[in-house]
The first five atom37 places (N, CA, C, CB, O) and aatype in JSON, in Angstrom:
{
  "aatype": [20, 20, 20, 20, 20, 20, 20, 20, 20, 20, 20, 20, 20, 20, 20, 20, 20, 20, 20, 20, 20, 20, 20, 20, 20, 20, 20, 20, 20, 20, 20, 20, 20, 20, 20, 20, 20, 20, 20, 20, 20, 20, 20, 20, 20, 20, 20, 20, 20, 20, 20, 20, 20, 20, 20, 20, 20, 20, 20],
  "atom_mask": [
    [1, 1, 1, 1, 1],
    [1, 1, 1, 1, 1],
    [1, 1, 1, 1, 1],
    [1, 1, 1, 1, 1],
    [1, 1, 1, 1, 1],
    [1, 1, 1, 1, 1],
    [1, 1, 1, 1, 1],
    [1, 1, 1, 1, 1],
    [1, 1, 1, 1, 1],
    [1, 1, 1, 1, 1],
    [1, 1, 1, 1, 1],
    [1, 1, 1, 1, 1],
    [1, 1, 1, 1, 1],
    [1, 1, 1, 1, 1],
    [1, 1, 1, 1, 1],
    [1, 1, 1, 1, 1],
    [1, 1, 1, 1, 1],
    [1, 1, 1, 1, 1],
    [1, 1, 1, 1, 1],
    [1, 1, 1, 1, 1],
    [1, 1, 1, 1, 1],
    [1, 1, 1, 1, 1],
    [1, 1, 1, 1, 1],
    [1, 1, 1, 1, 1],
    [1, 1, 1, 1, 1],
    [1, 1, 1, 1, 1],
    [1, 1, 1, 1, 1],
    [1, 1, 1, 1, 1],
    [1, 1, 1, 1, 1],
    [1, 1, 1, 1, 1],
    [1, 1, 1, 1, 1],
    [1, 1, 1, 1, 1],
    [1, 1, 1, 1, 1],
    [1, 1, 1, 1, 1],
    [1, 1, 1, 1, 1],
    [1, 1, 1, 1, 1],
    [1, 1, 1, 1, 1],
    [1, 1, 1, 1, 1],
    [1, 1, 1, 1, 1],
    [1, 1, 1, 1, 1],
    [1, 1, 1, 1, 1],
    [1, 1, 1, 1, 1],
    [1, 1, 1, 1, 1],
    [1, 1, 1, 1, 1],
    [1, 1, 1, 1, 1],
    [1, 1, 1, 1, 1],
    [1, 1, 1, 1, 1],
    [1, 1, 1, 1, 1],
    [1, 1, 1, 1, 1],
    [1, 1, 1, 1, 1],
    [1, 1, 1, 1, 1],
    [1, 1, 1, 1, 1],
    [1, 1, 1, 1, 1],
    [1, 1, 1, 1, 1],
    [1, 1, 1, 1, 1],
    [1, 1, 1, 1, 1],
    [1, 1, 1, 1, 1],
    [1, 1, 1, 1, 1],
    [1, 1, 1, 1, 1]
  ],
  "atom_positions": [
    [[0.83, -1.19, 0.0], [0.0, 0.0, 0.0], [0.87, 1.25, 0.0], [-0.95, 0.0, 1.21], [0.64, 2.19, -0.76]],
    [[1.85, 1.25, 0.83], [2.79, 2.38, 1.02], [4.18, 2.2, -0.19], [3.36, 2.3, 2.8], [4.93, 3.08, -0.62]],
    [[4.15, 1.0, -0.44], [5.11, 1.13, -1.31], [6.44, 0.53, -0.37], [5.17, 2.72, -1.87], [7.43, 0.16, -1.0]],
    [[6.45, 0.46, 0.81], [7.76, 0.58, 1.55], [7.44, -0.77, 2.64], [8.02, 2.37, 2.4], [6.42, -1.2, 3.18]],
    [[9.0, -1.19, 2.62], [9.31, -2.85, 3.09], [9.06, -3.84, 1.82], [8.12, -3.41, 4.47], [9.03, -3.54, 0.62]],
    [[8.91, -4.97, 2.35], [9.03, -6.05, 1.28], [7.43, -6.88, 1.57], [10.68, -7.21, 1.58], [6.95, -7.25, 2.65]],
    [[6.89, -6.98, 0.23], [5.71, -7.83, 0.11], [5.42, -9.17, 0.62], [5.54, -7.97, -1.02], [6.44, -9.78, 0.31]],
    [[4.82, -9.81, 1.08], [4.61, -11.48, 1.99], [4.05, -11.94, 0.75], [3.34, -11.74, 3.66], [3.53, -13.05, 0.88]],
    [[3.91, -11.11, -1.31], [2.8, -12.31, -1.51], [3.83, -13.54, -1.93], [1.48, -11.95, -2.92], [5.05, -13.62, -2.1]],
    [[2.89, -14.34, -2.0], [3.29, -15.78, -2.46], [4.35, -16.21, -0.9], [4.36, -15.71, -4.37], [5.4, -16.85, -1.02]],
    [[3.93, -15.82, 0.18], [4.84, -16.43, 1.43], [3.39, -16.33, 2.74], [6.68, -15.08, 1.9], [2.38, -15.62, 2.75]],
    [[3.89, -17.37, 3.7], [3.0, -17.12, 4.7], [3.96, -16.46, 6.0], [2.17, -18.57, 5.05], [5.12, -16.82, 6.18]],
    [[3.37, -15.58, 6.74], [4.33, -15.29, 8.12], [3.35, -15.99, 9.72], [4.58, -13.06, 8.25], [2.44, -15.61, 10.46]],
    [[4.25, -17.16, 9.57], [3.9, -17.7, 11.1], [5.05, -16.7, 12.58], [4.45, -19.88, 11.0], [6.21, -16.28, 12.65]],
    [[3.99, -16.73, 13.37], [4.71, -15.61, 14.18], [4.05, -16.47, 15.72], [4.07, -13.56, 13.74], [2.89, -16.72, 16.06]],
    [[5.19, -16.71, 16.29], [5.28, -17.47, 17.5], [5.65, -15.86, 19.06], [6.96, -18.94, 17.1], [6.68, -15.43, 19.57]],
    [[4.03, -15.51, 19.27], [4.45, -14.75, 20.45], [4.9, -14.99, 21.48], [3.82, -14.24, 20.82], [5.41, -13.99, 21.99]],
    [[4.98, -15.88, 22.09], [5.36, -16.37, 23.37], [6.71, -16.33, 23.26], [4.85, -17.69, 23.76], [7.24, -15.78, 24.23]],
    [[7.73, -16.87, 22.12], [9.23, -16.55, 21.57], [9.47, -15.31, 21.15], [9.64, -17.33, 20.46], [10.63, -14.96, 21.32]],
    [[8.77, -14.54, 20.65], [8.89, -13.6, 19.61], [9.83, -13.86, 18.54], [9.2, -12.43, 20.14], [10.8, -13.21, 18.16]],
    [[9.19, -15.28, 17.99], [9.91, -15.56, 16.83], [9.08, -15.46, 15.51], [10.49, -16.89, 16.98], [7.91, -15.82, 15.36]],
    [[9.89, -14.9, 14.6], [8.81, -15.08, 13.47], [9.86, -15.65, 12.21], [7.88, -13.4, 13.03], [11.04, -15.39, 12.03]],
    [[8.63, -16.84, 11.17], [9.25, -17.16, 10.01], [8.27, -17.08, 8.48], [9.8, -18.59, 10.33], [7.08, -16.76, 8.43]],
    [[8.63, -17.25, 7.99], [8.1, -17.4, 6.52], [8.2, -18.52, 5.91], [8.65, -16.6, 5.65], [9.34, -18.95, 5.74]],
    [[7.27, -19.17, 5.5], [7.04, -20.38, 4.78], [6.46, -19.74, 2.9], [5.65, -21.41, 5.88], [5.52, -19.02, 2.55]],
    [[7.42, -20.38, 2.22], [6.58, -20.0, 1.0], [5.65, -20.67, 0.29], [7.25, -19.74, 0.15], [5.78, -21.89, 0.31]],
    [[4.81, -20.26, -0.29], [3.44, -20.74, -0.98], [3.41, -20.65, -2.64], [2.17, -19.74, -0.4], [3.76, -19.83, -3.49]],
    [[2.89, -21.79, -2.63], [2.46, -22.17, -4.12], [0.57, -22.34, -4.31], [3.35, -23.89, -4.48], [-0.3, -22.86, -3.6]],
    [[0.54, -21.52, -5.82], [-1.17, -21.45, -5.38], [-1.34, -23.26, -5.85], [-2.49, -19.91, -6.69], [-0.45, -24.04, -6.2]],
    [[-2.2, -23.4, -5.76], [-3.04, -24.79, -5.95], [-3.88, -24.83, -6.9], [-3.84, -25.18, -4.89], [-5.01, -24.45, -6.63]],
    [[-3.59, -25.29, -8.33], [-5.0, -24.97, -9.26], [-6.04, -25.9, -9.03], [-4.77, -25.04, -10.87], [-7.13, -25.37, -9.29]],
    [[-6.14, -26.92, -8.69], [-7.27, -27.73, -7.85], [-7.67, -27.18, -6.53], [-6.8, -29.16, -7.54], [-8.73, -27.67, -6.15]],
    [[-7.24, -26.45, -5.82], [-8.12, -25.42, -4.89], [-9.45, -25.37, -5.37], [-7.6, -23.89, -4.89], [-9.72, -24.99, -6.51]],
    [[-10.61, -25.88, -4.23], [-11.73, -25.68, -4.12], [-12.63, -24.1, -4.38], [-11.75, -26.19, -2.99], [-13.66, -23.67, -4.89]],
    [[-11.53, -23.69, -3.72], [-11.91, -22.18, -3.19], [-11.88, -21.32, -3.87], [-11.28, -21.64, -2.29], [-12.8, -20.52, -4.0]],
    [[-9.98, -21.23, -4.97], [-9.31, -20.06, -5.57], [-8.77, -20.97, -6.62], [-8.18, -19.12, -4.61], [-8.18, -20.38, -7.53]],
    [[-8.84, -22.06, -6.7], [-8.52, -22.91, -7.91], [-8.63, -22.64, -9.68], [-9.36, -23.94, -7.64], [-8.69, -21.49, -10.13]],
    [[-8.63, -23.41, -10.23], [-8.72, -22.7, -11.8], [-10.15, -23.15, -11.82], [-7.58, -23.35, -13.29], [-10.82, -22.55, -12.66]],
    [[-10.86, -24.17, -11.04], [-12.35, -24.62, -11.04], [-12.97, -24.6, -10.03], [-12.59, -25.78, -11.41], [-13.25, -25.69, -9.52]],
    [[-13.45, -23.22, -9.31], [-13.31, -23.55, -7.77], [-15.25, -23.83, -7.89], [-12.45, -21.85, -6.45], [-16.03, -23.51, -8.79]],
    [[-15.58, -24.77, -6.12], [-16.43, -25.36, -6.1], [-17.14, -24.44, -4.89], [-16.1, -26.77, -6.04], [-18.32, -24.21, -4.66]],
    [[-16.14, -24.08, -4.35], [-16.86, -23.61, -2.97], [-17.19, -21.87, -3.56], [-15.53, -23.76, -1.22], [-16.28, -21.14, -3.97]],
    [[-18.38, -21.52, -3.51], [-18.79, -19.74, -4.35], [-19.55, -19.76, -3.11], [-19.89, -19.38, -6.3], [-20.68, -20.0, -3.53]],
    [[-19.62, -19.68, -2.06], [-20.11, -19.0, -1.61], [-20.1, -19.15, 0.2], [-21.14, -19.05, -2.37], [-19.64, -20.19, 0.68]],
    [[-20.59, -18.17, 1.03], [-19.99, -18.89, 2.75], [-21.01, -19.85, 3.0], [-19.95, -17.68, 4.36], [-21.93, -20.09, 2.21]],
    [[-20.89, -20.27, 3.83], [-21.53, -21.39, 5.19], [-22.05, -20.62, 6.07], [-20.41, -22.36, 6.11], [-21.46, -19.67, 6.58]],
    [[-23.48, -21.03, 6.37], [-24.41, -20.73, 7.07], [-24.29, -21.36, 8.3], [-25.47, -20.93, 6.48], [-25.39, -21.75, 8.72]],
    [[-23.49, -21.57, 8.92], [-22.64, -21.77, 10.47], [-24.28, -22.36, 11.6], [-21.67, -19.54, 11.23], [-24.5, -23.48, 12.03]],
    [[-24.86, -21.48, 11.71], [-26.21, -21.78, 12.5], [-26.8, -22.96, 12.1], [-27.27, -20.73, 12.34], [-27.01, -23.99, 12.74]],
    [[-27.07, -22.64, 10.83], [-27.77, -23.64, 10.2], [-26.98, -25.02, 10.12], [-28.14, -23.13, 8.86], [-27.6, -26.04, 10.4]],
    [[-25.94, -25.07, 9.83], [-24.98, -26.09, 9.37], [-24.42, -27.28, 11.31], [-23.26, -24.79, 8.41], [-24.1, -28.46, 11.45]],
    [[-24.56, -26.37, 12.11], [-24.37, -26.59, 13.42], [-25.54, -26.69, 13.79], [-23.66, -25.73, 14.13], [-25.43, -27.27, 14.87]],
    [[-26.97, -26.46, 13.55], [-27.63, -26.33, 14.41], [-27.97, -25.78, 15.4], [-27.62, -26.76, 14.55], [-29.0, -25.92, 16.06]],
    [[-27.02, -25.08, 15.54], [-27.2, -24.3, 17.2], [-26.95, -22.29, 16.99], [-25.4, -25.16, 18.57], [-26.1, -21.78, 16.26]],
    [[-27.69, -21.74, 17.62], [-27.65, -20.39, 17.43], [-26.25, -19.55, 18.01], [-28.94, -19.91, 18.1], [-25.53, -19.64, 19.01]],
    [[-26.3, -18.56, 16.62], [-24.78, -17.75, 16.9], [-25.03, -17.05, 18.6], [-24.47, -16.13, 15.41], [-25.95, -16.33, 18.97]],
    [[-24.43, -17.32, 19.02], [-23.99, -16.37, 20.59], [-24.27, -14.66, 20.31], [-21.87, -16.57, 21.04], [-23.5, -14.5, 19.37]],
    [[-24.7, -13.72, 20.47], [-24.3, -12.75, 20.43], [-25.34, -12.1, 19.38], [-22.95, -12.82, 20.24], [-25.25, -10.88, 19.26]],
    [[-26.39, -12.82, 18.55], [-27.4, -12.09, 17.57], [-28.63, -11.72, 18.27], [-27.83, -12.99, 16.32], [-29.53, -11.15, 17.67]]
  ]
}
């Protein structure tokens, strides 16, 4: 956004607070991904209540 530091895409940052350690794992997309794939299956969210049965806390 700012232009300034170095980009995470195509990397994940796992960050261990209790150490204050942090690393980077790099990522490859997945074209069989359900989600973001070249054919994805999943279009749309989950209805959580419904799918559980039981009512959201807090509506």
């Amino acid at each position: 956004i700012l232009g300034a530091g170095e980009s995470l895409s195509g990397r994940l940052l796992l960050i261990d607070a209790l150490d204050m350690d942090f690393r980077t794992v790099k990522l490859r997309r997945n074209p069989e991904c359900p989600l973001c794939g070249d054919e994805p299956t999943v279009t749309e969210l989950i209805d959580y209540e419904q799918f559980c049965g039981m009512p959201v806390i807090g509506d």
